[in-house]
ChimeraX commands (.cxc) that place a marker at each C-alpha (Angstrom):
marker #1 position 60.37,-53.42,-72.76 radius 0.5
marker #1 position 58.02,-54.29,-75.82 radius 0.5
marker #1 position 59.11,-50.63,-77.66 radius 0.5
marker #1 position 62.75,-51.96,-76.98 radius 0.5
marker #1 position 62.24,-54.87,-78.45 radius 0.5
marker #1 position 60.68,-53.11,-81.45 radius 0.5
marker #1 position 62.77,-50.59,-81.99 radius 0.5
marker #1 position 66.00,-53.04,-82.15 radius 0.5
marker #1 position 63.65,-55.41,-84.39 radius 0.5
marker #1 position 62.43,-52.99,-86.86 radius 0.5
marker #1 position 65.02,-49.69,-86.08 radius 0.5
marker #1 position 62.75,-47.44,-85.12 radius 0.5
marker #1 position 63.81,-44.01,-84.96 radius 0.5
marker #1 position 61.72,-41.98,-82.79 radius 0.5
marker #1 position 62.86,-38.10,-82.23 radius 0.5
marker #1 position 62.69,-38.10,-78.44 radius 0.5
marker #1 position 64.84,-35.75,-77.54 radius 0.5
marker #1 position 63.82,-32.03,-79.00 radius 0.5
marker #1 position 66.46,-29.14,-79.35 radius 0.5
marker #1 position 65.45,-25.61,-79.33 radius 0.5
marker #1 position 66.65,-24.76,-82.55 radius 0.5
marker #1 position 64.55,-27.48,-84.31 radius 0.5
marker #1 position 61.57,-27.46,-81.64 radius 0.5
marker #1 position 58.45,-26.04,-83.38 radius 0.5
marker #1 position 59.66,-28.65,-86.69 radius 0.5
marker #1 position 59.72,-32.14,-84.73 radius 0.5
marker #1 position 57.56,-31.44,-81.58 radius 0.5
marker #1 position 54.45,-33.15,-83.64 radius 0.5
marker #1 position 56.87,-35.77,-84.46 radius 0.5
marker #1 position 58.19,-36.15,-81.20 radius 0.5
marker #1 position 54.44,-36.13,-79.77 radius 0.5
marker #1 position 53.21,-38.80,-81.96 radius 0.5
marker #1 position 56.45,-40.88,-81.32 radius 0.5
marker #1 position 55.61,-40.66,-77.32 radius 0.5
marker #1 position 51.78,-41.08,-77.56 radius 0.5
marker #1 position 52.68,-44.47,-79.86 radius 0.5
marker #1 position 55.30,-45.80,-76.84 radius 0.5
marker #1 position 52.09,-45.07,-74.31 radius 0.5
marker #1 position 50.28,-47.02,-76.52 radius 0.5
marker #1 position 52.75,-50.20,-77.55 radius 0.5
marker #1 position 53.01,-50.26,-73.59 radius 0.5
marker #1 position 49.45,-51.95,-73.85 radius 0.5
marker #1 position 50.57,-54.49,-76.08 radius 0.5
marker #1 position 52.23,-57.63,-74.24 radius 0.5
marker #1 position 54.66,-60.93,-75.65 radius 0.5
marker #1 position 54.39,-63.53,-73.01 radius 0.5
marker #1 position 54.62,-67.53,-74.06 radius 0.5
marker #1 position 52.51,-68.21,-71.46 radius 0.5
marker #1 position 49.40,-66.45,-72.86 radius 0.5
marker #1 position 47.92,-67.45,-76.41 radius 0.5
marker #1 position 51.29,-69.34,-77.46 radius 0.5
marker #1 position 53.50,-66.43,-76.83 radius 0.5
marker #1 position 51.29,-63.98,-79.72 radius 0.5
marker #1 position 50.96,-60.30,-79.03 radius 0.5
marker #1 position 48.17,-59.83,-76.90 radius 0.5
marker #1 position 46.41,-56.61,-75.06 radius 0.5
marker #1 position 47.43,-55.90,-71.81 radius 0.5
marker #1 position 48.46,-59.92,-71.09 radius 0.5
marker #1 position 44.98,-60.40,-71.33 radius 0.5
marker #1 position 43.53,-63.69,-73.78 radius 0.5
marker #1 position 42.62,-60.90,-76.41 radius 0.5
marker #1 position 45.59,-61.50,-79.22 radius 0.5
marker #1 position 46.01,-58.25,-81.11 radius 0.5
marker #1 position 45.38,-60.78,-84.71 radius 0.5
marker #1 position 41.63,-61.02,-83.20 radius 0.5
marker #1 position 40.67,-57.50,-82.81 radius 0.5
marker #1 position 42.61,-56.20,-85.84 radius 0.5
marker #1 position 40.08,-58.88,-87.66 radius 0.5
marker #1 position 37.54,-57.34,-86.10 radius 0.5
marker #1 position 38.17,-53.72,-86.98 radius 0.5
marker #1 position 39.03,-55.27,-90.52 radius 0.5
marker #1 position 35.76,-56.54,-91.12 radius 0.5
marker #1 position 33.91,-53.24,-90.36 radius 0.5
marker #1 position 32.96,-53.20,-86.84 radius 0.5
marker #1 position 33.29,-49.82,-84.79 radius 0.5
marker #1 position 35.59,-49.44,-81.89 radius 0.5
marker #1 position 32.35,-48.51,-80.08 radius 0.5
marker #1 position 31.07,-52.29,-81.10 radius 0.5
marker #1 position 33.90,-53.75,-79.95 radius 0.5
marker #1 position 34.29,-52.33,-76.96 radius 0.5
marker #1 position 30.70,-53.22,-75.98 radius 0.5
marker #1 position 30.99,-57.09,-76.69 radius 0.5
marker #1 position 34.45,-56.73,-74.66 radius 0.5
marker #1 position 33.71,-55.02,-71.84 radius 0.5
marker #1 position 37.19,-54.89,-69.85 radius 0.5
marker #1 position 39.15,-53.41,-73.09 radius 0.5
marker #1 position 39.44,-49.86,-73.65 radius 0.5
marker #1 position 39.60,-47.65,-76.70 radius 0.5
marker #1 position 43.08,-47.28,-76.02 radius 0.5
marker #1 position 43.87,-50.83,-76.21 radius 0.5
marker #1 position 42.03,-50.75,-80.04 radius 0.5
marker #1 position 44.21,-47.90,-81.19 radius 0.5
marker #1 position 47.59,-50.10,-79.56 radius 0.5
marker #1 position 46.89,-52.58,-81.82 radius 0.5
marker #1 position 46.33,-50.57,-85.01 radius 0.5
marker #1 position 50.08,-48.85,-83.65 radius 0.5
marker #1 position 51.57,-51.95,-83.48 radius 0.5
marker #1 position 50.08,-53.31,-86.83 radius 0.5
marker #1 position 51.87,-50.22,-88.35 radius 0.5
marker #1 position 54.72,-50.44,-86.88 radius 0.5
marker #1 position 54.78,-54.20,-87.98 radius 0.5
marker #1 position 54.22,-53.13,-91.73 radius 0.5
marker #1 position 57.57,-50.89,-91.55 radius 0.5
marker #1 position 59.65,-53.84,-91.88 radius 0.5
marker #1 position 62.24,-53.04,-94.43 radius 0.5
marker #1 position 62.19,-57.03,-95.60 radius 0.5
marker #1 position 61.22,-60.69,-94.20 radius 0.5
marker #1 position 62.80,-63.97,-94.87 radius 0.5
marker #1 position 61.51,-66.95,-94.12 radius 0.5
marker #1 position 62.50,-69.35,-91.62 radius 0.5
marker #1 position 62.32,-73.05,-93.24 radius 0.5
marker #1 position 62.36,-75.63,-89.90 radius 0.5
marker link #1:1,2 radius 0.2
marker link #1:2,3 radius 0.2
marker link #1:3,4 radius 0.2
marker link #1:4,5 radius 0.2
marker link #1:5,6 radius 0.2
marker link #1:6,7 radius 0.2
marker link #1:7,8 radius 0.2
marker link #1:8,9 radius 0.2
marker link #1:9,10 radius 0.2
marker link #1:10,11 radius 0.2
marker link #1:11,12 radius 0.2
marker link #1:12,13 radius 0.2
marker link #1:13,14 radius 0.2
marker link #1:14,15 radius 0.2
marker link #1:15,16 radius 0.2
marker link #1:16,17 radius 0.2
marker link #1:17,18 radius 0.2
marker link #1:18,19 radius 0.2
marker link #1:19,20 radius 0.2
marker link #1:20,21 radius 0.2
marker link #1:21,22 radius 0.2
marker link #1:22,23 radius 0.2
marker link #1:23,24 radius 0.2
marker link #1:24,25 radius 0.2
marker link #1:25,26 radius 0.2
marker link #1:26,27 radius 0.2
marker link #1:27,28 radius 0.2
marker link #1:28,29 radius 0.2
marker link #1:29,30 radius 0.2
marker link #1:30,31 radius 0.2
marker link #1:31,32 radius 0.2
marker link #1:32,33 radius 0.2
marker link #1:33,34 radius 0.2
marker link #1:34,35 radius 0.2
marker link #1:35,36 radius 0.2
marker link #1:36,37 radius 0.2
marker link #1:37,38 radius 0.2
marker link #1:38,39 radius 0.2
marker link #1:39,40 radius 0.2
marker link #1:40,41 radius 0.2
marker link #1:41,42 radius 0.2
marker link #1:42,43 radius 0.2
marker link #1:43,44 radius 0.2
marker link #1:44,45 radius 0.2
marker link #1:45,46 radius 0.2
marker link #1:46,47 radius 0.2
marker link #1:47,48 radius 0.2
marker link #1:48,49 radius 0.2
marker link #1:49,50 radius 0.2
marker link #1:50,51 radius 0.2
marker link #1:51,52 radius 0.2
marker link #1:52,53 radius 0.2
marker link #1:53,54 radius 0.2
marker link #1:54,55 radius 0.2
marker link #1:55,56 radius 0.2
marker link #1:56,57 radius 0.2
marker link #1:57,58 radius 0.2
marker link #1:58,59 radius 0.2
marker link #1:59,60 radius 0.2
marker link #1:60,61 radius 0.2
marker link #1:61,62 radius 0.2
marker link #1:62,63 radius 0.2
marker link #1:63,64 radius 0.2
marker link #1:64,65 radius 0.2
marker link #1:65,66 radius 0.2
marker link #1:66,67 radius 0.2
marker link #1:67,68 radius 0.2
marker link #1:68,69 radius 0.2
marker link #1:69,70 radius 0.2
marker link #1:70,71 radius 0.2
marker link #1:71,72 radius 0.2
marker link #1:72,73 radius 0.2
marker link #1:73,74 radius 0.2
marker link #1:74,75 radius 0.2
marker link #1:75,76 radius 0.2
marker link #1:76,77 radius 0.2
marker link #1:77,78 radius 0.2
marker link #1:78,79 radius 0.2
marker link #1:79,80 radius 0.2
marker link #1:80,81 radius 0.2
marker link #1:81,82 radius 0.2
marker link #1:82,83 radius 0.2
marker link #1:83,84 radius 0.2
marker link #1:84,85 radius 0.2
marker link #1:85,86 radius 0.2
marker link #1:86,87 radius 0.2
marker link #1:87,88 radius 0.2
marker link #1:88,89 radius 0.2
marker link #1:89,90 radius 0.2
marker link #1:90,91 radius 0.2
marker link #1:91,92 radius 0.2
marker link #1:92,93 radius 0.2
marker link #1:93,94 radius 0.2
marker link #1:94,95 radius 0.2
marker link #1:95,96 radius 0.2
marker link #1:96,97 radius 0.2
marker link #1:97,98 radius 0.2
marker link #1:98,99 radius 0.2
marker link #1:99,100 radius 0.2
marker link #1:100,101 radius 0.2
marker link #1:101,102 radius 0.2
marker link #1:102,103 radius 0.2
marker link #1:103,104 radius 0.2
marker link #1:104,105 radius 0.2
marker link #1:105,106 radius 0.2
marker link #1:106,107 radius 0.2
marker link #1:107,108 radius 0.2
marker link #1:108,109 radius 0.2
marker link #1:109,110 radius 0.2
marker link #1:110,111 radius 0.2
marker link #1:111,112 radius 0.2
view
């Protein structure tokens, strides 16, 4: 539901679907777009958890916190050990989703 909801947000445009004539030029393309859907799997919306921000997994990790975390130089491998019940996999969904956020073609801003 989450790459859905990203892909009507931000028009993503993965090549899914692979024709022989064009297979051996978009089956890397086509890989990486189905490895990053895995991934974006582990990252969850819900407004019950952490005021509704994108978290791993539903868990109380937001993905703000560990991209922090990565940002000011510690290893996966560091992470990982001072949060035992994440996975490597859930570090790389948030450096996925982080890029997929920085394709945004503009912003506005909301004034309330």
């Amino acid at each position: 539901m989450l790459l859905n909801n990203l892909r009507h947000v931000f028009r993503l445009n993965g090549p899914y679907m692979v024709d022989r004539k064009r297979q051996v030029e978009i089956s890397q393309s086509c890989y990486n777009a189905i490895m990053d859907s895995e991934l974006l799997k582990r990252i969850t919306i819900n407004p019950d958890v952490c005021h509704g921000k994108p978290t791993i997994r539903n868990k109380r990790y937001p993905v703000e916190n560990m991209l922090e975390l990565m940002a000011s130089g510690m290893t996966a491998d560091e992470i990982l050990a001072d949060y035992e019940d994440l996975e490597k996999a859930d570090l790389d969904a948030c450096l996925v989703f982080a890029a997929k956020l920085s394709t945004v073609g503009s912003v506005v801003e909301v004034v309330g």
